[in-house]
N, C-alpha and C positions, 0 to 999 in steps of 0.2 A: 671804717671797716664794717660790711655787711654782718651782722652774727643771726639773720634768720627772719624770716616772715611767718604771722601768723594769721590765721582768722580767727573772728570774734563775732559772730552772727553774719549780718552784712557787712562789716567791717576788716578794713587789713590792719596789722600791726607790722610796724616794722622795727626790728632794733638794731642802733648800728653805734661805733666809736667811731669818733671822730674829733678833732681838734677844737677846743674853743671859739679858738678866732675865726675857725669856717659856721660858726652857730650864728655869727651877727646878720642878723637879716634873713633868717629865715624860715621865723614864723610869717614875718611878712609875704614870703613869698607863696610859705605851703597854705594860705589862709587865700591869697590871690587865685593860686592854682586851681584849689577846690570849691571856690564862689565861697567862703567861710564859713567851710564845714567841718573841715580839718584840724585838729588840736596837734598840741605836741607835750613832753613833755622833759625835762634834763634832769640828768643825777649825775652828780659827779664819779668817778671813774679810780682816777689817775694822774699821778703826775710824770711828765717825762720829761728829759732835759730838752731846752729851746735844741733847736736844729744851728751850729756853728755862726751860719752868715746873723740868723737871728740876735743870738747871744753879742754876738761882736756888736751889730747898730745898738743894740741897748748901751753894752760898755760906754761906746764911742759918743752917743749920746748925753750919758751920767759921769764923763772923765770931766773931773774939777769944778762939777758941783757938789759930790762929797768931801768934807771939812774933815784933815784931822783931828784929831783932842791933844795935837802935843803940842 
């Protein structure tokens, strides 16, 4: 989610929320983008719960490699 654009001389700022897993790869890109002019930077935020289908393949994936203790 967009939360706003700024200037900073000749520079833009841009701040936004967005999901973790959409963050893989893309310093690589915003550094391709810009001929490697562009930085970035992360702070963490927030936690939210996975999205259903998400939460299920993790289950469905970890169902009977946790051990009980009885």
């Amino acid at each position: 989610m967009l939360e706003g654009m700024d200037s900073r001389g000749n520079l833009q700022v841009i701040k936004a929320k967005v999901p973790l897993s959409e963050m893989f790869g893309y310093v690589t890109q915003l550094r391709s983008l810009s001929s490697g002019r562009a930085t970035s930077t992360m702070e963490f935020s927030h936690y939210n719960p996975a999205p259903n289908n998400i939460a299920e393949e993790v289950m469905a994936k970890n169902k009977g490699k946790v051990k009980d203790d009885e």
